[in-house]
N, C-alpha and C positions, 0 to 999 in steps of 0.2 A: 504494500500500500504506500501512496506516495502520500509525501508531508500536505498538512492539512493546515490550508492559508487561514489566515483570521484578520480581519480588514478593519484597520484602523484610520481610517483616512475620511476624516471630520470636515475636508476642505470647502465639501460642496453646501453651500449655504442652503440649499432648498431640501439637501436629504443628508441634513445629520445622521453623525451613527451615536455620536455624544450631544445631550439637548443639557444645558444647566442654568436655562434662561431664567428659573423661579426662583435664581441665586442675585438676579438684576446686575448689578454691575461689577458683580463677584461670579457672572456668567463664563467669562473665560478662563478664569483659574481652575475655577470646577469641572468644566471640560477639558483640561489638561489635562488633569488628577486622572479624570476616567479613562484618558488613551493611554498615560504613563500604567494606572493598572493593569487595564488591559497587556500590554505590550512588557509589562515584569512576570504575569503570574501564566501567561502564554507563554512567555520563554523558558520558565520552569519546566516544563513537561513535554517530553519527550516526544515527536510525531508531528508538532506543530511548529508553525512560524506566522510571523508579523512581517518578515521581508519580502515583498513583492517578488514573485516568479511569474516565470510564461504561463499561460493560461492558468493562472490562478484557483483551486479549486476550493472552497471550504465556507465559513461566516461570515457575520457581521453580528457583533452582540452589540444593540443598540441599549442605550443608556440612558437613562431620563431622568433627571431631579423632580419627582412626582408632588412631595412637600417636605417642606422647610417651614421649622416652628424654632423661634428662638426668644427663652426667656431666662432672665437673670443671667447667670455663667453656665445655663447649657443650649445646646444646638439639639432639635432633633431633627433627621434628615430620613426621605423614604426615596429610595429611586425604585424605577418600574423599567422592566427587562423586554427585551424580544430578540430572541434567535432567529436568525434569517439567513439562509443559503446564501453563498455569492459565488460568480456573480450572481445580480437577481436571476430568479429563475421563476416560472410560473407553472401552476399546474395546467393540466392538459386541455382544463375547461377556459382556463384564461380569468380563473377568479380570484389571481392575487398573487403575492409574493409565495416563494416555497418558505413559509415559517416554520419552523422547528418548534416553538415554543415561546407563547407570545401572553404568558402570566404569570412570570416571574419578578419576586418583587423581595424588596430588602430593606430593614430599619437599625436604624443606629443614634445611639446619645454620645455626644461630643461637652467634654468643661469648657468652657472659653468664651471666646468674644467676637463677633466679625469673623472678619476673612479666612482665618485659619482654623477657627474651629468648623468653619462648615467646609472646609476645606479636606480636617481628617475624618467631619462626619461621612463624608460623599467617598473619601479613600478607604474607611473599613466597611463603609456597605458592596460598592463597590469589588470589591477584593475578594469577600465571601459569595457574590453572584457571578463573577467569572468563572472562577474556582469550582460550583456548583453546575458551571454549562458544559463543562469537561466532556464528564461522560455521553451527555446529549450530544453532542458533536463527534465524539467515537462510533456511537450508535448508530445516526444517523448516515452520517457518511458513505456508508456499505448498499446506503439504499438508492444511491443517484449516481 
């Protein structure tokens, strides 16, 4: 079996794969956080890659700041998941992306203040939803 791509490439403004707009103007830092996750806890495990090859074959774990609560010195942060083939691919009827898995979801409490603590809220939810697409993506794979 060939290495199994995972597409980190946030560039296209109309189809993010990282959204961390409900962070407002701490929107970009917290999309960093989720391709820098992505792109440490992929390079951990064997099979996979985040550098671009010929005909690329594998994901996209898209990533979503879904809510952000922040009171006194804590942060609490919920991102919402979906695995998605790449490149897009469609099913045979034409009714939508090939999704793997499109209600995965992840919470976390952060101490702090601003920028950084919703910074490491979004990096340990983050972290444990990659982590957890692992195997869905081994699985999967064998089927397309």
């Amino acid at each position: 079996m060939s290495v199994i791509y995972v597409n980190t490439d946030n560039s296209n403004f109309q189809d993010k794969v990282y959204n961390g707009t409900l962070a407002k103007g701490d929107a970009a830092a917290v999309e960093k956080k989720m391709q820098e996750v992505v792109v440490k806890v992929i390079g951990k495990n064997a099979g996979f890659t985040t550098n671009k090859t010929p005909d690329p074959k594998g994901y996209s774990i898209m990533l979503k700041l879904a809510k952000l609560e922040s009171t006194g010195r804590q942060v609490k942060c919920t991102l919402s998941g979906e695995l998605l083939r790449y490149p897009n691919t469609y099913s045979v009827k034409g009714s939508g992306q090939g999704m793997v898995s499109t209600s995965f979801s992840g919470s976390a409490t952060a101490t702090g203040m601003g920028k950084f603590a919703v910074v490491d809220c979004v990096e340990a939810v983050a972290e444990s939803m990659v982590e957890k697409s692992i195997p869905a993506m081994r699985s999967d794979i064998t089927k397309w």
